[in-house]
N, C-alpha and C positions, 0 to 999 in steps of 0.2 A: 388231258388233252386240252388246247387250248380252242379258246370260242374260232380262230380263223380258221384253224384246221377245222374243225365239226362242220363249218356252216359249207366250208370249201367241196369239203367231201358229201355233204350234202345237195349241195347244186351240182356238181358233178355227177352225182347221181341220177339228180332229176334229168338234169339233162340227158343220159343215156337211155330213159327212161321214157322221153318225148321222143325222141331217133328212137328207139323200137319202133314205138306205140306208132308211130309216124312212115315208116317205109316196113314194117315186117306186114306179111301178107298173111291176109285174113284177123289183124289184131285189131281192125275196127269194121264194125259193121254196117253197114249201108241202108239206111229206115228212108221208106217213101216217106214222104210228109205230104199236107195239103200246103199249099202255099199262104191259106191264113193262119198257119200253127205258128209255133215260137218255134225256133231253130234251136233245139238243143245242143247241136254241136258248136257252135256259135259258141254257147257260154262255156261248153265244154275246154275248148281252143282257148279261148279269154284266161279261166280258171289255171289251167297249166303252165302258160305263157307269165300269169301274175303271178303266181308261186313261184317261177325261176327268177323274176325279177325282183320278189322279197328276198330271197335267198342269196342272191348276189347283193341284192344291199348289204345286208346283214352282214355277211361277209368281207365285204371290201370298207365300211365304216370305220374311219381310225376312232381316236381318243376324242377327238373333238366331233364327233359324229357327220363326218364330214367326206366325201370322196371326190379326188379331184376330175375337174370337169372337164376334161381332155379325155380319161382313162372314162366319165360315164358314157360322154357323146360317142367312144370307142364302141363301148357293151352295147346301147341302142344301134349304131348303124351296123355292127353285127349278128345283134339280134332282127333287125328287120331282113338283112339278107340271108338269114341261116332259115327264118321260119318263110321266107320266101321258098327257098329252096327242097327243105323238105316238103 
């Protein structure tokens, strides 16, 4: 198999993976906090979000390790409204 397919299928993954985890009921649980804790979901959210954003690198990288900048400003302005929306 080649590295585009793997990493394709891989963020594909993840991403079905955040849509679960993200609108399936009951698959995240709801911790009171004091408001001077650290907000673990916070990092939790960061962590997921930066995983799918390596994983799209990775994947869309030609030869010259490079992706063009139309198709990235693409992926950001959809990933900010997709994680708006879930």
């Amino acid at each position: 198999m080649s590295r585009k397919i793997i990493f394709g299928v891989l963020f594909s993954a993840w991403l079905i993976l955040i849509i679960f985890l993200s609108v399936w009921p009951g698959a995240s649980t709801t911790i009171q906090q004091d408001v001077s804790e650290f907000h673990w979901d916070w990092l939790e959210h960061f962590a997921f979000y930066f995983i799918l954003t390596l994983l799209y690198i990775i994947w869309r990288f030609d030869r010259k390790l490079s992706i063009p900048v139309p198709e990235f400003i693409f992926f950001l302005i959809a990933g900010l409204i997709f994680s708006w929306l879930i």
